[in-house]
N, C-alpha and C positions, 0 to 999 in steps of 0.2 A: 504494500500500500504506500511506504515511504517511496518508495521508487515512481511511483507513476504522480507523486505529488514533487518528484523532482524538477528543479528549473534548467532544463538541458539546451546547449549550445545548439549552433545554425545546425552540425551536421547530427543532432541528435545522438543517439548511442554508437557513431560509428567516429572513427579519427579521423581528426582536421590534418593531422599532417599527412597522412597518405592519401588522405584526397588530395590534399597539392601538392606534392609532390609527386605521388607514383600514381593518379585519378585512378585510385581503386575506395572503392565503397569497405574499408576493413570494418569489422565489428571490436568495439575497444572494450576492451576491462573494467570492470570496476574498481580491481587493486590498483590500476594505472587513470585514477583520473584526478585532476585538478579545476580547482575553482578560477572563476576570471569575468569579475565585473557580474558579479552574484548567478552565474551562469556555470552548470559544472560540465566537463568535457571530461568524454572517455578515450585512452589512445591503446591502440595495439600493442604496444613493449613501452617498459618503462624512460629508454632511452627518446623516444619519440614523447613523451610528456617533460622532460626535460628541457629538450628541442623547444617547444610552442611553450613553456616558462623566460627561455630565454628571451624570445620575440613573439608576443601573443597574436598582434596584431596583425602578421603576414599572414595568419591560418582563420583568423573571422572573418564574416562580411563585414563591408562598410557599406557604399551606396543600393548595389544589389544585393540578390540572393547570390549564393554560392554553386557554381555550376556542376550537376550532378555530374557523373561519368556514364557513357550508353550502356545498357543493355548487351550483356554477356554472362553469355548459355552452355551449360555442360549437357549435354544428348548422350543417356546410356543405355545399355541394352547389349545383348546377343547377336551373335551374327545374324543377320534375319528377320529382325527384330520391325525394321522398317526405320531407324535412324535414318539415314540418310532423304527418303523421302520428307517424310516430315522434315526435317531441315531444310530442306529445297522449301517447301511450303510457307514456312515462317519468314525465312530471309526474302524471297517474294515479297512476303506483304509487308514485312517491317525494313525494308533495304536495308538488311546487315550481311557480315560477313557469314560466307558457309564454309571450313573448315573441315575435308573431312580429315582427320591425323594419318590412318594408317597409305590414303591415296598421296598427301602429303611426304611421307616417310619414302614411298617409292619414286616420287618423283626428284627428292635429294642423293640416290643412286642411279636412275634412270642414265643419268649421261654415262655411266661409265660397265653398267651391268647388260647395255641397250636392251632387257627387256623385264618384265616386272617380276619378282621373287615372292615366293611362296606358296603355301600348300598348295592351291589354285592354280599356281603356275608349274607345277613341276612338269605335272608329263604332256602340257607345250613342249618342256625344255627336251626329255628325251627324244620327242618324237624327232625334233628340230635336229640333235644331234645324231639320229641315225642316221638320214638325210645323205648329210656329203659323205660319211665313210661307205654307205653302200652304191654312190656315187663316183668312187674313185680312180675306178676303171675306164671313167669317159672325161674326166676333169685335168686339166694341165698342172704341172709339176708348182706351174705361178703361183697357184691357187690354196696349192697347201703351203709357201714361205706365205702368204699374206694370212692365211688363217693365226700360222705359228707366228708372226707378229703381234695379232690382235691379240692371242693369247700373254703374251709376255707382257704387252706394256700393258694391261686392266689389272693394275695393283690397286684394292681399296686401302685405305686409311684406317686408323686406328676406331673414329668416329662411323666412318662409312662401314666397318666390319659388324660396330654392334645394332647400327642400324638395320644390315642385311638380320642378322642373328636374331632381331625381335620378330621382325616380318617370319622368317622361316622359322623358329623355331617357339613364340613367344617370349624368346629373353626379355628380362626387364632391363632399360634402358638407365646406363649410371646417369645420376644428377647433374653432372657435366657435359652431357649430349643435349641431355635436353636443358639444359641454359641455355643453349646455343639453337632452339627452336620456339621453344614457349615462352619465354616472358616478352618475346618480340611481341605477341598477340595483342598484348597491357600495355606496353608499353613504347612500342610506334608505332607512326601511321602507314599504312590507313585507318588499321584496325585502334588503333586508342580514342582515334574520335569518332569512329560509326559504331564499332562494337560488333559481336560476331556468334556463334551457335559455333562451338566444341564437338565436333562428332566422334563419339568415340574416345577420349579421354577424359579424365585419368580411366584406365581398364582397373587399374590394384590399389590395394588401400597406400601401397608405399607413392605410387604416384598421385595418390590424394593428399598424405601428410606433405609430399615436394611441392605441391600448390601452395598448400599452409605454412610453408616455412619460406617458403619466397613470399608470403604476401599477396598471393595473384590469386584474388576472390572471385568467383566469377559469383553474379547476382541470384541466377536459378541454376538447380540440376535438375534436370529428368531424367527418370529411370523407364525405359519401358519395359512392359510386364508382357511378355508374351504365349502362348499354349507351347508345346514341342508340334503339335498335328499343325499348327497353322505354320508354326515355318518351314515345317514336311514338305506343304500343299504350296509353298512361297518358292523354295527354292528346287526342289525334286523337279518338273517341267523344265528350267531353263538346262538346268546342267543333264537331264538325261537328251537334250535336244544336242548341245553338246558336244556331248558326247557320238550320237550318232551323226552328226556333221563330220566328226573328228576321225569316226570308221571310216567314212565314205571318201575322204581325202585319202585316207590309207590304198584304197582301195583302187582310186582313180591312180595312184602311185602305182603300185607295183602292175599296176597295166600299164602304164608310161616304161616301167623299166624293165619290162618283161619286151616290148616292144622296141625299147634301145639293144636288148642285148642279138634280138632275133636280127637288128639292122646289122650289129656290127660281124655276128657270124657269115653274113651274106658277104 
């Protein structure tokens, strides 16, 4: 009851210093709050109430209100779940950013993997490299040094390996990878000033306390709740089509080199 008869500052229960400074909405403490001009302010760590003690004035309004920060969205759910839809849906209508992470993740290996990694992608990959070895009897001597070059110079990086490694395997990604991805979201434009929908992150609690330990709140989280039968009925049709797309290529091949081999016996 004493609390809701408190006389709380412009940003209310949440800190004036990381709204100016990092424009995230943080929720402050109670152990961290200080009085200013019969108005009491709550701040996220006690270093940041410190902070607004030394110069009160930068962190209140004067002539205006205090400018909120946009609208920014954590989307979670299952593979299947329907994230991404809905997403499209929202930033539609509210122009914000759509973010998917893991489309994101691939496309920061994409130049140098040329094509996209993981479970989904694997037996692309096989098929792709049966391909020139059962090919090799009709292809020029050129053709395998240029192979064996592309092969030699696609070194990933220390960052780019554990990137590959989440995608493919779900590794968790160390807290040094992703400084070097997420706080860009909070904290430049274009995304600090339109704001943006999360798809698909944090996936693990450890990447939900790395949000909370950087400071990078996002406003809402949705979780979507879905059957196991409706993502059965979701995803079962596209990938058994697929798949029989993927036979039929097979197919149309070794009739292509059933018919090279019959050329070159003649």
């Amino acid at each position: 009851i004493k609390q809701k008869k408190r006389h709380m500052g412009d940003t209310k229960h949440f800190c004036p210093v990381s709204l100016k400074e990092n424009f995230v909405l943080y929720p402050g403490l109670q152990e961290h709050a200080a009085k200013y001009k019969e108005k009491i302010y709550y701040f996220s760590t006690a270093e940041y109430r410190d902070k607004f003690l030394k110069n009160p004035e930068e962190y209140v309004a004067h002539n205006e209100p205090l400018q909120a920060p946009p609208l920014r969205v954590c989307l979670l759910g299952i593979h299947g779940a329907g994230k991404t839809t809905c997403a499209r849906e929202i930033t539609d209508k509210l122009g914000i950013f759509h973010i998917q992470f893991e489309e994101y993740l691939q496309e920061l290996i994409l130049p140098k993997t040329k094509r996209k990694v993981g479970p989904s992608s694997d037996e692309d990959h096989e098929d792709d490299n049966k391909i020139p070895e059962e090919l090799e009897d009709f292809s020029q001597t050129i053709t395998k040094t240029e192979t064996e070059k592309t092969k030699q110079e696609v070194k990933l990086t220390d960052e780019e390996e554990a990137i590959k490694a989440n995608l493919m395997d779900n590794t968790e990604l160390p807290p040094e990878v992703l400084d070097k991805i997420v706080p860009d979201w909070w904290k430049k434009e274009p995304f600090r000033s339109t704001g943006f929908i999360l798809d698909g992150f944090p996936r693990t609690s450890d990447e939900a306390s790395y949000l909370s330990e950087r400071g990078l709140c996002p406003d809402v989280a949705v979780y979507i709740q879905v059957e196991e039968d409706d993502i059965l009925s979701r995803l079962f049709p596209p990938r058994l089509k697929k798949w029989k797309d993927k036979q039929l290529k097979k197919k149309e091949y070794k009739k292509k080199l059933k018919e090279l081999k019959a050329k070159e016996r003649v």
